[in-house]
Every structure is written in C-alpha cells, then in structure tokens.
N, C-alpha and C positions, 0 to 999 in steps of 0.2 A: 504494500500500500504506500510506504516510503517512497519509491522507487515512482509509483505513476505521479504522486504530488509534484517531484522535484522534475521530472518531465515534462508536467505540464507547465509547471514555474518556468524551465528553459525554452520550451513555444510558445510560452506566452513572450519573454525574451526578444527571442529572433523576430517572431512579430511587430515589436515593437523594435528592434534594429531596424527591421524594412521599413516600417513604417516614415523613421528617423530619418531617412538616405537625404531624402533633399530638404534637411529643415531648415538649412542655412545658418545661419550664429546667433539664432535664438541659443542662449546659456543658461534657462533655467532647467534646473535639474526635476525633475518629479518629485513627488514626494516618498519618501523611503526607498529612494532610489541615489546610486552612487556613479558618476561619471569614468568610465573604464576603458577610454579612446583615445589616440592618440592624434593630436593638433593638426588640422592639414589634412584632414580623412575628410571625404566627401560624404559621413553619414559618423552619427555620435548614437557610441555603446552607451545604454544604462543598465546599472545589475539591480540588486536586490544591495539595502544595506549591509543583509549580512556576508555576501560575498566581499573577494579581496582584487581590486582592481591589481593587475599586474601587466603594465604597459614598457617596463623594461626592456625588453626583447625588439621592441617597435612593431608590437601586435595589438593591437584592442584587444583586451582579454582581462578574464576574472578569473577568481578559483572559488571555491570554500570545500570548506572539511566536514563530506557530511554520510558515514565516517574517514570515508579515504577521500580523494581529492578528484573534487565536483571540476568541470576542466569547462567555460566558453570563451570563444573565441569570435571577430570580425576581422577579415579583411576584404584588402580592394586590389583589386587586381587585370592591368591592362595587356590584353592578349598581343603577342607581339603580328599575328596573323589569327584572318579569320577563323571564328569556329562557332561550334555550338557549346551550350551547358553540360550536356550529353558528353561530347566527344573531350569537353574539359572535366569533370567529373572519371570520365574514364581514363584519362590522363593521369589523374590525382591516384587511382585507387591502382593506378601500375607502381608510381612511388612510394606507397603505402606497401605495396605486398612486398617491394623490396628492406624498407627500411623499420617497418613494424614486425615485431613479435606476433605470430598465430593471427595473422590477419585474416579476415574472412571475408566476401565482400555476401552482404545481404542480400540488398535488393538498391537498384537504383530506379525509379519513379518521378514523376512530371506533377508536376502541384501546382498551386498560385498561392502566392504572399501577398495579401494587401492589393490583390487585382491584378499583379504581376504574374505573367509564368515564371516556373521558377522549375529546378531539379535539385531532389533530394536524395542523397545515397546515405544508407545505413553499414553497416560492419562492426566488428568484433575485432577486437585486438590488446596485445597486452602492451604495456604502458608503464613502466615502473618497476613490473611486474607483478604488476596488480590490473585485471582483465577490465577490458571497459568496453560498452556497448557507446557507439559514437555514429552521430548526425551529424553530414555536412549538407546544409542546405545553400544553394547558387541562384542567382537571379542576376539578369543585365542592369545598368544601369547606366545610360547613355553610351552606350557602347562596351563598358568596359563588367568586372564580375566582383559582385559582392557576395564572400563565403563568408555566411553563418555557419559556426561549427559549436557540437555538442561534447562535450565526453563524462556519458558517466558509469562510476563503478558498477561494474554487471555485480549482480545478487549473486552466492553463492547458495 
C-alpha cells in the first residue's frame, strides 16, 4: 500500500513537471513544495517538502529515504538529429542494459501529459544494489525532450 501512495505522489510529480515546462520565471514555489531544478532549464522541478532536492550533478533531481532511496529526476535534452520518443526511449534503454545491474526493460507505451503525447518506458534494475522499479516518462517540447524519471525501491 506504501508503494502505490509514493507512486502516485511521483505522477502526480511529473505531472506537475509537465505541467511547469513553459511557466516562464514565475518563482513562487507551491505550497509544501520545494524547488529541485536547476537555473536555465526551460521547465522548474517541485518535490514534496519532504524530499531532498539534489541539483549537484546538474540534474533536477530529488531523493528521500522512504526506507531506501526514493530517486526523481528532470531533464532536457536536445537531439542532435531527428527522431522520435520511441526511437529515443529505445536508445536510452540500450545504455541502461549496458551500464545497469539486472536490467529489465518492461514495457514501453505512448500516453499524454497534460494534453501532450508523450512515451513512457518502465524497467527493473538494481541500483546501489538495492532493486528498483523505475519510470522514465519523454514528451517534446518545442522540439527538443523532456525526461521525467522515476526510481523507486521495488518491495521485497
């Protein structure tokens, strides 16, 4: 039951990342919500207060410990030639199966965010070495890709 609450906490999330893409530099933050983006992104992350914004890396990104390490992520990213979400999704999930632990690829699927088409791939992978089931969600955004990513500890 854990497990679908913090799920759907992180779709509601990325929902609201999508949402965000073209807010422009409106700076008010939500309420009980904490800014986890990095300056110069054409779309601003908000988590949950209790997450831990961690923008060090030059990722939008949060974490929290709920017990092991809850993992979201934004970026943006300009294709250097055309493609589709599809063909960049399945790009991703070739460097994933080389550089991740027991990676699995689930299922990749076509959705809409906020009115946008959009592609979402799911998978399995360990991570710390500690397994984690993980969403990256993709959608265009004047040309270029915005990945919402998920990772959280799979239930033993």
């Amino acid at each position: 039951m854990k497990m679908k609450k913090i799920t759907a906490l992180l779709c509601a999330l990325i929902l609201l990342a999508t949402s965000l893409v073209s807010c422009g530099n409106n700076e008010d933050v939500p309420k009980g919500m904490v800014a986890a983006y990095i300056e110069g992104e054409p779309f601003k992350l908000y988590v949950p207060e209790e997450m831990t914004p961690n923008t060090d890396s030059g990722i939008s990104s949060a974490y929290a410990n709920v017990p092991n390490r809850m993992m979201v992520s934004a970026r943006y990213y300009t294709p250097s030639e055309e493609t589709t979400l599809e063909l960049y999704l399945n790009d991703c999930a070739k460097g994933y199966a080389e550089s991740l632990d027991s990676f699995d690829l689930v299922s990749t699927t076509a959705t809409v965010l906020s009115g946008v088409n959009a592609y979402r791939m799911e998978y399995t992978a360990k991570m710390f070495d500690i397994p984690y089931t993980c969403t990256q969600t993709v959608a265009f955004n004047k040309g270029d890709i915005v990945s919402l990513n998920m990772y959280i500890p799979t239930e033993s």
